[in-house]
C-alpha positions in Angstrom: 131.8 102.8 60.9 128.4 102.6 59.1 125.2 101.3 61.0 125.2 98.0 59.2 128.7 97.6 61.2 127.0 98.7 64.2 124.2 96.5 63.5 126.6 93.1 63.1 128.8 93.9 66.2 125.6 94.2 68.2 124.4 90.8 66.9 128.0 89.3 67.4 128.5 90.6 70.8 125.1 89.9 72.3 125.1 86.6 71.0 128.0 85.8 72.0 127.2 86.6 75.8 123.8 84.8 75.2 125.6 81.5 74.5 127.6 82.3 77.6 124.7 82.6 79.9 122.9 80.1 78.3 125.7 77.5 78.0 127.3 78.4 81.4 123.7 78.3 83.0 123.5 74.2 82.1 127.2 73.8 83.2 126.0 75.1 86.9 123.2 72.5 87.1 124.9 69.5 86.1 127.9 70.9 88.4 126.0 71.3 91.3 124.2 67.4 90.7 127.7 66.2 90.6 129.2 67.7 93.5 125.8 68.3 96.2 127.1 65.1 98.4 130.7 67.0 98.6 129.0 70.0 99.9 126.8 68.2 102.3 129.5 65.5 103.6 132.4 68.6 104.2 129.6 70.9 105.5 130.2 73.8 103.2 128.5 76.7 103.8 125.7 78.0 101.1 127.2 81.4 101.3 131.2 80.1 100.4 129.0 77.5 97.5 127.5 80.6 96.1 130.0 83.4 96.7 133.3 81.5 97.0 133.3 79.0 94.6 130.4 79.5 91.8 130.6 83.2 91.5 134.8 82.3 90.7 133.5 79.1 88.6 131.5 80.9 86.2 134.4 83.1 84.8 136.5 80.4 84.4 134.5 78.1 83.0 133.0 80.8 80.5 136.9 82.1 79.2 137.7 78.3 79.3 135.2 77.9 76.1 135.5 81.6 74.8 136.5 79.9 71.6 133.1 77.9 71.2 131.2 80.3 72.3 132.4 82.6 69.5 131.8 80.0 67.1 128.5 79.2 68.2 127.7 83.4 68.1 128.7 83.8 64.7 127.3 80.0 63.1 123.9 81.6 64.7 123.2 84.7 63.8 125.1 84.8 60.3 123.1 81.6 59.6 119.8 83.6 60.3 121.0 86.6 58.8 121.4 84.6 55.3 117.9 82.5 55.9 116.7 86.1 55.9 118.1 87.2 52.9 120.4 89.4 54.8 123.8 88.6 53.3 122.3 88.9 50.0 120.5 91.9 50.2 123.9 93.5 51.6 126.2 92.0 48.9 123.8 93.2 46.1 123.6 96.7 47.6 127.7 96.9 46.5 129.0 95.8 50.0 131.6 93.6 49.2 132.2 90.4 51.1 135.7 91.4 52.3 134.1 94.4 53.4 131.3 92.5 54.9 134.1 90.7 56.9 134.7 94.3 59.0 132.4 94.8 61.8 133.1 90.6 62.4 136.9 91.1 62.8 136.2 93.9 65.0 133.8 91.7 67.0 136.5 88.9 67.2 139.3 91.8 68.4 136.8 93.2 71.0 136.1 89.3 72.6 140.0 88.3 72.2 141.3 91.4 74.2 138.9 90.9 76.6 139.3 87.0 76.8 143.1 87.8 77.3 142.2 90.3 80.0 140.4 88.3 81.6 142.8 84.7 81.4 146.1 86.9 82.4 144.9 89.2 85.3 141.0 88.9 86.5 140.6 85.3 86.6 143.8 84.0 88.5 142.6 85.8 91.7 139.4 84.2 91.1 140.9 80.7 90.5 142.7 81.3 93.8 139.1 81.5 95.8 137.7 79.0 93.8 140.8 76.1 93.6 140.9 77.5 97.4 137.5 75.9 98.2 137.9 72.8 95.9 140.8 72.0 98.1 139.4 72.3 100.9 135.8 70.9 100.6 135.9 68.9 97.3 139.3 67.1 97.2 141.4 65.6 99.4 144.7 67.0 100.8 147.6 67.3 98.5 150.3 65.6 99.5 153.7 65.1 98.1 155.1 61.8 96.7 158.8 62.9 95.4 161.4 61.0 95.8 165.3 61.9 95.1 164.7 65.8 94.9 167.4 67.4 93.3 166.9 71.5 93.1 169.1 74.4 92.4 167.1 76.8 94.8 169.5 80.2 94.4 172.8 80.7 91.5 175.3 78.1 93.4 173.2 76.6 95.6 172.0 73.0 95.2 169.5 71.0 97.3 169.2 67.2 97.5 167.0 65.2 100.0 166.1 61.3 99.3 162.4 62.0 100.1 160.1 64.5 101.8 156.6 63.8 103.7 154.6 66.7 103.6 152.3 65.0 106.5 155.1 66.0 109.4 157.1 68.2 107.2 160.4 66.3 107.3 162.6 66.1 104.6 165.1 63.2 104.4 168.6 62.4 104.0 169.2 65.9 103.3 172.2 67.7 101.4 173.0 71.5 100.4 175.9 72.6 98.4 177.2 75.8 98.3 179.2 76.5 94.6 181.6 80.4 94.3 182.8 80.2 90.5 181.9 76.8 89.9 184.1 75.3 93.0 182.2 73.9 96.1 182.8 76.1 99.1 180.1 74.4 101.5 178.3 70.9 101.6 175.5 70.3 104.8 174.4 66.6 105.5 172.0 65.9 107.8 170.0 62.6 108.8 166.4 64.7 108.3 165.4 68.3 108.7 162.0 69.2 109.8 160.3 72.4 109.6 159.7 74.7 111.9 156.7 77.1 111.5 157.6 79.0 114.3 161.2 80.6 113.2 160.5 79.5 109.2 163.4 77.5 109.1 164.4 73.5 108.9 165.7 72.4 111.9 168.9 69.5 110.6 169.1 66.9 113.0 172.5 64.9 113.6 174.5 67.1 110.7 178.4 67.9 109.4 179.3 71.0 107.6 182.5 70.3 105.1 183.9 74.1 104.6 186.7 74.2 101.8 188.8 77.9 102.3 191.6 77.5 100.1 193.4 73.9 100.1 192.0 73.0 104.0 188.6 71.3 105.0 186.8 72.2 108.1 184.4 69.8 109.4 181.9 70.9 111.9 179.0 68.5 113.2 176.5 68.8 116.0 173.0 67.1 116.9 170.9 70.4 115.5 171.2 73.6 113.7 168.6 75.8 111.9 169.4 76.4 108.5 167.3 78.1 105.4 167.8 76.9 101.4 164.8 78.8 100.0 162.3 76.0 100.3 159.6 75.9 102.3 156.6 73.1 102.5 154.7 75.1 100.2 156.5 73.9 97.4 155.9 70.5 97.9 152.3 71.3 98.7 151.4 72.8 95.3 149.4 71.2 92.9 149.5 71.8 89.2 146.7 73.9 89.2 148.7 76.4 91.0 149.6 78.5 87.9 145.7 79.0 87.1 145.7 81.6 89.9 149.0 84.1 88.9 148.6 86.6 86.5 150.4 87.2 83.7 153.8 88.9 85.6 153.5 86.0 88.6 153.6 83.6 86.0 156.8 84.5 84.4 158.5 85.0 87.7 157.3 81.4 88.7 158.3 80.1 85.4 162.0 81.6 86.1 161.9 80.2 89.8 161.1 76.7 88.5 163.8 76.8 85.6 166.1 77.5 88.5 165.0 74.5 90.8 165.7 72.7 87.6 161.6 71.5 88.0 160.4 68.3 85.4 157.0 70.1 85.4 157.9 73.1 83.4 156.3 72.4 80.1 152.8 72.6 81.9 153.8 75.5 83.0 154.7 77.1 80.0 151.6 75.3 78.3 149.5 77.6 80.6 151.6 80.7 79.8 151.3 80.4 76.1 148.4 79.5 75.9 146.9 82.9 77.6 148.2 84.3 74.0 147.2 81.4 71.6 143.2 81.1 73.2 142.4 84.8 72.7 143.7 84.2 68.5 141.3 81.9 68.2 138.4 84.1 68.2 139.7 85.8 64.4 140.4 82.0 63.5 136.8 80.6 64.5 135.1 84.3 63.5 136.7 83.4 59.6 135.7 79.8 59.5 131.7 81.1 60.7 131.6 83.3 58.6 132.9 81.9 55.4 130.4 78.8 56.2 127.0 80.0 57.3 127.2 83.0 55.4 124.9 81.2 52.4 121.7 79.6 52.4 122.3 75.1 51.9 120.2 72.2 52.5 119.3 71.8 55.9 118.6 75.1 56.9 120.2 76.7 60.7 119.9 73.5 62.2 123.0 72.5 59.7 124.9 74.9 59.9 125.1 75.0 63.6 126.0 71.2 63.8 128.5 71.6 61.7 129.8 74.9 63.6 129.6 72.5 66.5 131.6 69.5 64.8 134.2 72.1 63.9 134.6 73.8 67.2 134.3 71.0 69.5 137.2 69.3 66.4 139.7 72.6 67.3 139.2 72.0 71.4 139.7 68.3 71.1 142.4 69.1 68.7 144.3 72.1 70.7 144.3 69.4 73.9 145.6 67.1 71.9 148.7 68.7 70.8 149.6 70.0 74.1 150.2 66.5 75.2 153.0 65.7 73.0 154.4 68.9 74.9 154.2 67.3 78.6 155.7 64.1 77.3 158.5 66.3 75.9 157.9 65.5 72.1 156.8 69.0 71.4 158.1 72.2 72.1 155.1 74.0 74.3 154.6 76.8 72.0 154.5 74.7 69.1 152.1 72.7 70.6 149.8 75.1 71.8 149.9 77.3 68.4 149.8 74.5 65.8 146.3 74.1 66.2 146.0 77.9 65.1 148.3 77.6 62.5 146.3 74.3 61.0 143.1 75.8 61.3 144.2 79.2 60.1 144.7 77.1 56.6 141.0 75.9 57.0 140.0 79.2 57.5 141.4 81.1 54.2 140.8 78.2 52.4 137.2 78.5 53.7 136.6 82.1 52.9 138.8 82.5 49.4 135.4 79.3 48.3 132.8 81.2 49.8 130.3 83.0 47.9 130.8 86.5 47.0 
């Protein structure tokens, strides 16, 4: 590594974090204008504002737009380095331009492992604190609206109640069947079940119990029993943001609970899990593009090429939410729809640099 490398992964780098601060610094202010009559109506204390929920926010926030910010970091200082006759004086010294492109991938692979390290095990905790606090002084209780749950909680055992209301933790018209080798060896029904927080177990109220051993049925009934299927209120309590606070190994056991339960909410779920992979990528994606375009002096000086880096960028966000959509109305495949954007904009890219000048 020669110290015009050095000298380019210092620029990259401490631009980058520049835009951060400066970008995530304006994000604060209009946050904190938006949500002041929250704090002051729930009474939040300043130490939870500051330590709970902003110093968790920022991360977030900042990983969330890792992909603009690299963007912005290389439009910026390439632009300048060309203005100043830079490029040119590096490319006439023999440097070729593919060699040029070095120190930038190793930028771009420096900021996407630690964007990944930061999206798949340092920022969930933090989400937890922070989506902790929303809950609790920003938005109102969660509570659950399903009706006709149907669940395969464990291999063989099925769970069906007509509705649930999270409010007094009953569930409804209740049902568990109990399946050995694909025949039904157990089915509960029970008027309601409520919870009880004290043994961790639903308490069936006015229930029958079919047992099939062999070719005879034995009934049993009674006015209450405790009884356990694997579910307890928090699973009806959980928003969808839930997933933003596992880490990477949480996530896949979650994912393989909830394909279980047989849960219509999986593709967000596996949206968020491939998409820890597919945000990192886009830094070598974005890196390309900067380069290839502010890398020569046009009309309109920095000013242009950083609207246009802006048009671009803001054009791959817009388009990378887009996509995901068609994957939670079940038109799309998840992982399709959260790497097409890289694939279409990895075409932009080569075609990009193979026209830039050399």
């Amino acid at each position: 590594m020669k110290k015009l490398d050095l000298y380019i992964i210092k620029k990259f780098i401490g631009t980058y974090f520049y835009a951060i601060l400066l970008i995530v610094g304006i994000a604060v202010i209009f946050d904190i204008s938006e949500k002041l009559d929250d704090f002051m109506e729930k009474g939040a204390p300043l130490g939870d504002i500051i330590f709970k929920y902003y110093l968790n926010f920022i991360p977030y926030f900042a990983n969330l737009f890792s992909s603009l910010f690299t963007f912005i970091a290389v439009i910026f200082f390439t632009s300048k380095m060309a203005y100043d006759t830079e490029i040119i004086a590096i490319l006439s010294s023999g440097v070729s331009f593919k060699r040029l492109m070095y120190p930038y991938l190793v930028s771009a692979t420096i900021i996407a492992i630690f964007s990944f390290l930061l999206n798949s095990f340092i920022i969930p905790p933090a989400n937890g604190v922070r989506i902790d606090f929303e809950n609790k002084y920003i938005k109102k209780p969660y509570e659950s609206s399903e009706r006709n749950i149907h669940r395969q909680v464990r291999p063989g055992v099925f769970v069906y109640m007509r509705s649930y209301n999270s409010y007094s933790q009953i569930a409804y018209n209740l049902s568990i069947e109990r399946f050995e080798n694909g025949e039904l060896k157990s089915k509960l029904f029970s008027d309601f079940a409520q919870w009880d927080s004290t043994s961790q177990k639903w308490s069936a109220k006015n229930y029958y119990i079919r047992d099939y051993v062999g070719n005879n049925e034995v009934i049993t009934k009674g006015e209450s029993i405790d009884t356990s299927f694997y579910i307890t209120p928090k699973d009806f309590n959980r928003r969808l943001n839930i997933v933003e606070t596992m880490n990477l190994f949480q996530l896949n056991d979650f994912i393989d609970e909830q394909n279980l339960q047989g849960a219509d909410n999986i593709e967000v779920i596996l949206i968020e899990k491939y998409s820890r992979f597919a945000y990192p990528f886009s830094a070598f994606i974005l890196t390309l593009i900067g380069v290839s375009l502010s890398s020569r002096k046009v009309r309109g000086g920095i000013g242009f090429h950083i609207g246009l880096g802006l048009a671009i960028s803001f054009t791959y966000i817009l388009f990378m939410r887009f996509s995901t959509m068609f994957a939670v109305g079940g038109h799309l495949s998840p992982l399709l729809s959260v790497w097409l954007p890289n694939f279409l904009f990895a075409f932009i890219a080569i075609g990009l640099y193979r026209i830039a000048p050399k």
